[in-house]
C-alpha positions as CSV (number, residue, x, y, z in Angstrom):
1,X,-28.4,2.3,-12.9
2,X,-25.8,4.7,-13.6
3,X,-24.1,6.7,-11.1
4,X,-25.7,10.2,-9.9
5,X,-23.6,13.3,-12.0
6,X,-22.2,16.0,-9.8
7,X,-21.4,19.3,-11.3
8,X,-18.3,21.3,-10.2
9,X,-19.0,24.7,-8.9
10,X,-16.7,27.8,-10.2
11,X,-14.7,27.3,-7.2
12,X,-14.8,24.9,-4.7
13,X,-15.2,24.9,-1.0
14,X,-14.5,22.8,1.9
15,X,-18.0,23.0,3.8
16,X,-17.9,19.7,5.6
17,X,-15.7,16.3,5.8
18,X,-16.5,14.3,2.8
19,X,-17.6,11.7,4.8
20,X,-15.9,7.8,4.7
21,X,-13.2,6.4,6.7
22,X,-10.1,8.6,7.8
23,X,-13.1,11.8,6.9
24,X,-12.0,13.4,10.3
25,X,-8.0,13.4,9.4
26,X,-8.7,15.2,6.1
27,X,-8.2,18.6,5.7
28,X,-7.2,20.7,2.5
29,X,-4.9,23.2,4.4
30,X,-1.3,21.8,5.8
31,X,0.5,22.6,8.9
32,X,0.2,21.5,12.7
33,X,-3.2,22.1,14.5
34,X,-1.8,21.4,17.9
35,X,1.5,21.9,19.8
36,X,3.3,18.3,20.5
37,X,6.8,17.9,20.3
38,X,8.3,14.1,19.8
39,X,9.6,12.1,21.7
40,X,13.6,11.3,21.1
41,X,15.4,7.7,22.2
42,X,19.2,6.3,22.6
43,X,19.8,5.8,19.3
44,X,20.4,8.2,16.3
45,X,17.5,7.0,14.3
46,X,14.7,8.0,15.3
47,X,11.5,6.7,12.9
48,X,8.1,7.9,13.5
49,X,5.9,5.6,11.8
50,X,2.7,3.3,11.9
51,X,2.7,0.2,10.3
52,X,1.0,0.8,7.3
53,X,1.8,-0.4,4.4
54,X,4.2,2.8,3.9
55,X,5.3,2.8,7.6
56,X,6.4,-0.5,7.1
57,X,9.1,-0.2,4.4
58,X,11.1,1.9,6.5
59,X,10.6,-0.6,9.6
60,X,11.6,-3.8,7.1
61,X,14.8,-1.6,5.8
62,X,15.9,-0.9,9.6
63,X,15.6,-4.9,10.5
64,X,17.2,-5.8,6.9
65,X,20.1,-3.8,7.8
66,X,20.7,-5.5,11.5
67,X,19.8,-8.8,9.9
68,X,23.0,-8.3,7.9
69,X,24.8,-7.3,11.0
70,X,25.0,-3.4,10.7
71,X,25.1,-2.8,13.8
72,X,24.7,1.6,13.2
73,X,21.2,0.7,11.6
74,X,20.3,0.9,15.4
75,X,16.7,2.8,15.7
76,X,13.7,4.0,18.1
77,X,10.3,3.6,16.4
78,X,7.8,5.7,17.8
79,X,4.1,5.2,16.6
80,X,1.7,8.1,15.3
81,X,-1.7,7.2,15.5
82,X,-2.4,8.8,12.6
83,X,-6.5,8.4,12.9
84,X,-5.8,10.4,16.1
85,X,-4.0,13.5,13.9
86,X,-0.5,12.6,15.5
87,X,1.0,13.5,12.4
88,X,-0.4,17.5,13.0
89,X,1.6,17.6,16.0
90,X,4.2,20.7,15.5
91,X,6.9,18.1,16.2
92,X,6.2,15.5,13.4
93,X,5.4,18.7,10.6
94,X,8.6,20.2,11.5
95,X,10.2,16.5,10.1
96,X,7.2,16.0,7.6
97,X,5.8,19.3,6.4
98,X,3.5,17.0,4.5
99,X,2.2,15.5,7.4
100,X,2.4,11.7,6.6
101,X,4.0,8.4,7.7
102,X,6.9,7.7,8.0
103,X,9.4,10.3,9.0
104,X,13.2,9.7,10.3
105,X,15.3,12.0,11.8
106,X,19.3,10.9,11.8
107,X,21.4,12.5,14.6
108,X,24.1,11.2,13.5
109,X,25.2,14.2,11.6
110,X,25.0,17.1,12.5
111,X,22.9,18.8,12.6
112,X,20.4,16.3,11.9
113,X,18.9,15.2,9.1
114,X,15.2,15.0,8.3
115,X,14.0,12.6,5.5
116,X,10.3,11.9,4.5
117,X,8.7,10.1,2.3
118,X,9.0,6.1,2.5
119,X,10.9,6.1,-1.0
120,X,13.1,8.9,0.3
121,X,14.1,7.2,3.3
122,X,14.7,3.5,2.0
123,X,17.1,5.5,-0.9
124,X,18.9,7.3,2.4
125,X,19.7,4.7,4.4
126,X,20.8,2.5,1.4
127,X,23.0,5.1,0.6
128,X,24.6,5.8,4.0
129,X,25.3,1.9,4.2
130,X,25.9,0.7,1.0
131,X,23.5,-2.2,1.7
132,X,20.3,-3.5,-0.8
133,X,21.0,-1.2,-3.7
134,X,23.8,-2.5,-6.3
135,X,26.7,-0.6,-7.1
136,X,27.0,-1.5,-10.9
137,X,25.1,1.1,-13.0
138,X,23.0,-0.8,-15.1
139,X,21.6,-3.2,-12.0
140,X,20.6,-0.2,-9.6
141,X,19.2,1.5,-12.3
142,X,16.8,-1.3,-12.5
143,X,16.6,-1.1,-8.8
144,X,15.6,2.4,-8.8
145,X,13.3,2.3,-11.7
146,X,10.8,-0.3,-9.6
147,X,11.8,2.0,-6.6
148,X,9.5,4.6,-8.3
149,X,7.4,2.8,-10.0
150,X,6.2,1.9,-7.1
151,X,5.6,5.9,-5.7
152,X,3.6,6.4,-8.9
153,X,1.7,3.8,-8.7
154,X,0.7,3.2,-5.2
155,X,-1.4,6.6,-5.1
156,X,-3.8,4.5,-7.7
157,X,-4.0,1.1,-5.5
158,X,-4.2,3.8,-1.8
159,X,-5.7,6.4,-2.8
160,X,-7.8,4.7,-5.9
161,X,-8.6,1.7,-6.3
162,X,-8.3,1.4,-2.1
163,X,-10.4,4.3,-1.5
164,X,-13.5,3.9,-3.6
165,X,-13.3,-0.1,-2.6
166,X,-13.0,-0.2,0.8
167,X,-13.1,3.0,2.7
168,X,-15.7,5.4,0.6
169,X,-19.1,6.0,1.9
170,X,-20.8,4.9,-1.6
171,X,-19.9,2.5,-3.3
172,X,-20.1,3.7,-7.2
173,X,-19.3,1.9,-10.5
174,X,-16.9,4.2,-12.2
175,X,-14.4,4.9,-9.9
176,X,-14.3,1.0,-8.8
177,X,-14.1,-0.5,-12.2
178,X,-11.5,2.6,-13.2
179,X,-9.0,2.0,-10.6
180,X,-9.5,-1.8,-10.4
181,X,-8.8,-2.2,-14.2
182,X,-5.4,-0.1,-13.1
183,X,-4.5,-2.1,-10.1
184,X,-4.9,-5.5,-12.2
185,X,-2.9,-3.8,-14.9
186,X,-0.1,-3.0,-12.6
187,X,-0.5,-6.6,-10.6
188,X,0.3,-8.3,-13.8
189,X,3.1,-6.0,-15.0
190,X,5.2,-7.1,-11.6
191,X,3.4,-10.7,-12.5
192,X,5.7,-10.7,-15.8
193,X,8.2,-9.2,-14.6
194,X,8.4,-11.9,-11.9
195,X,8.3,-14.5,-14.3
196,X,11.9,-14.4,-14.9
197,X,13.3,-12.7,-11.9
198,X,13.6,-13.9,-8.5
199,X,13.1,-10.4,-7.1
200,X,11.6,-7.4,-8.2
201,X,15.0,-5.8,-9.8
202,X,16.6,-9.2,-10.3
203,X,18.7,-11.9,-8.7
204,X,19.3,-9.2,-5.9
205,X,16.8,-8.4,-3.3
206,X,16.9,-4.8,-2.9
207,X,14.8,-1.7,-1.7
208,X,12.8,-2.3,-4.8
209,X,11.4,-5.4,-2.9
210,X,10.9,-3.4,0.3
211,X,9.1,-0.3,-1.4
212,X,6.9,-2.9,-3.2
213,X,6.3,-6.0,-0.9
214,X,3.8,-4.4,2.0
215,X,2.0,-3.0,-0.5
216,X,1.4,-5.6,-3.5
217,X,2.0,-8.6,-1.1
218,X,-0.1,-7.7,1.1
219,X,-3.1,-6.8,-1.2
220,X,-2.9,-10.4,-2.9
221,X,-2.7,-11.7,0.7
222,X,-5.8,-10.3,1.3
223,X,-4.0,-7.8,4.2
224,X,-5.6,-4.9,3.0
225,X,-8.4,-3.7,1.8
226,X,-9.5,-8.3,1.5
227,X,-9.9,-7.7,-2.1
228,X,-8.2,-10.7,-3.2
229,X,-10.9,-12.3,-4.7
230,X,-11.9,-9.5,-6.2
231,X,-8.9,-9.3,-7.9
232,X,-8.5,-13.2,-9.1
233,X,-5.2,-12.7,-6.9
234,X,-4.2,-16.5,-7.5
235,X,-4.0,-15.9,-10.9
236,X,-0.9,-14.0,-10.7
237,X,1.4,-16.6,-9.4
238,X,4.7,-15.3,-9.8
239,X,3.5,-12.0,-7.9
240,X,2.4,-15.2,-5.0
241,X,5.5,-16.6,-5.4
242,X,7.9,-13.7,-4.8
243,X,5.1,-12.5,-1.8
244,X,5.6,-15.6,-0.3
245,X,9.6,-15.7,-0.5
246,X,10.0,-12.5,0.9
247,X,7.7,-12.7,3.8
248,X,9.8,-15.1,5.0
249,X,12.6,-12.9,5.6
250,X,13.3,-12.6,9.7
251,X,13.7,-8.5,9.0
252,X,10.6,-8.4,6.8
253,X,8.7,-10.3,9.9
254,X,10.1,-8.2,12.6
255,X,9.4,-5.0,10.2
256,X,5.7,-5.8,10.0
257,X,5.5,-5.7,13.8
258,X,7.4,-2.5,14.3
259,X,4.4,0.1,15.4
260,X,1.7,-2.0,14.8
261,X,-1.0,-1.2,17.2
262,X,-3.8,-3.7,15.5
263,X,-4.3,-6.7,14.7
264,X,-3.3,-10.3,16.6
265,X,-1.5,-8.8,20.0
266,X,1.1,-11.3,18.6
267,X,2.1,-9.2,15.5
268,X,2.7,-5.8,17.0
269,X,5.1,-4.1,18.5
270,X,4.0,-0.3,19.4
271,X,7.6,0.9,20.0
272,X,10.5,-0.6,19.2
273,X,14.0,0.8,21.0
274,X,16.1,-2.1,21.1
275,X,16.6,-6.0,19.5
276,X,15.2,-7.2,23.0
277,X,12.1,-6.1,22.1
278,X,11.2,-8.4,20.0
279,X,12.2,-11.3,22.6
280,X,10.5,-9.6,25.8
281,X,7.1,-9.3,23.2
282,X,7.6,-13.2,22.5
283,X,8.5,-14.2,26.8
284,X,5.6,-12.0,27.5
285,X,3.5,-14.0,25.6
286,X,4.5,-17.1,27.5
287,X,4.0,-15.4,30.6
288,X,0.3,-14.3,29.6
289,X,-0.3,-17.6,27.4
């Protein structure tokens, strides 16, 4: 049976939420809907995130950086529940106008600086320290081409193929088989291209891994949407491969847990303001085991 048809009136209205998960967080106008300013740490950084799949690039970039001993890359993570409509709090639009995850402000200038989007930020603070983008031309070129091949294709695995798979209140043909032919498409273009590289740009492991890991990784992991057999995921075994390398990184581990407020209690971290709070989360889990 095909699916029902559903004519477009002249012009459209927003009589009700469209029902589905995150339904009560949608709305087609922007701006805050409540007064709630953010909280501000020690540190100049100051990332308000969730770990997400986007949220989490910007927490794995931070714990890269002090992995490799750059001691400035010091950062407060605060969480916003965004199921809760944090991110509609006058403080977070005035560093997000756009009202998503993740945001950074950096007092270290001044006056501060406000960068948003996840692609935006990893570019930032690879620029202000010179770390996990290459200086020659032609290799962060590369870099920067998977950096945004990544932003234009993640709104068809989130918002496509993610949506009408997992979250949407129906479950119809079209949309599933449209946006799943594109997510397989895109699965094996980084399949072949990780067929001769070791990471996504090349020998190097750069943001391009960091903007592309939680997402892709995790979906052929089976950490979101647990569509991997849905997808054939272990056919693309250089796309495994590469997942499986980079997990193993200590700042891509500690990343995942930065703001993660689900999950095994051993995996998050709901704020993060200091190095030690990674060790106090593993002594308090002796204590409590």
């Amino acid at each position: 049976m095909s699916d029902p048809t559903y004519t477009p009136p002249k012009v459209w209205q927003w009589d009700a939420e469209s029902g589905g998960t995150f339904a009560n967080i949608n709305r087609p106008i922007a701006g805050p809907t409540h007064n709630k300013e953010l909280p501000v740490g020690k540190h100049p950084f100051q990332l308000y995130s969730l770990a997400t799949p986007n949220g989490v690039k910007a927490t794995i970039m931070f714990e890269e950086l002090l992995e490799k001993g750059v001691k400035d890359a010091e950062y407060d993570a605060w969480p916003i529940r965004i199921t809760e409509g944090e991110q509609f709090g006058s403080g977070f639009v005035g560093v997000n106008p756009n009202s998503k995850i993740p945001a950074l402000m950096d007092h270290s200038t001044e006056p501060a600086i406000r960068v948003f989007e996840s692609g935006s930020i990893l570019l930032y603070l690879a620029e202000k320290f010179g770390e996990f983008l290459p200086h020659d031309i032609a290799q962060r070129t590369e870099a920067m081409n998977w950096l945004f091949w990544q932003m234009g294709s993640g709104p068809f695995l989130g918002g496509g193929f993610g949506h009408f798979y997992a979250y949407a209140p129906e479950k119809y043909e079209y949309p599933i088989n449209r946006f799943t032919m594109e997510v397989k498409r895109q699965l094996d273009v980084l399949d072949r291209q990780l067929a001769n590289n070791r990471y996504i740009a090349g020998d190097q492991y750069t943001i391009a891994d960091m903007a592309i890991w939680p997402w892709y990784g995790a979906l052929v992991t089976n950490k979101v949407y647990e569509a991997a057999e849905f997808l054939e995921a272990h056919s693309y075994k250089h796309l495994l491969r590469w997942t499986g390398e980079v997990g193993q990184r200590p700042g891509v581990k500690r990343g995942r847990m930065v703001n993660r407020t689900w999950g095994e209690p051993s995996e998050q971290l709901h704020e993060r303001h200091d190095a030690s709070d990674f060790e106090k989360r593993t002594q308090d889990k002796v204590e409590g085991s």
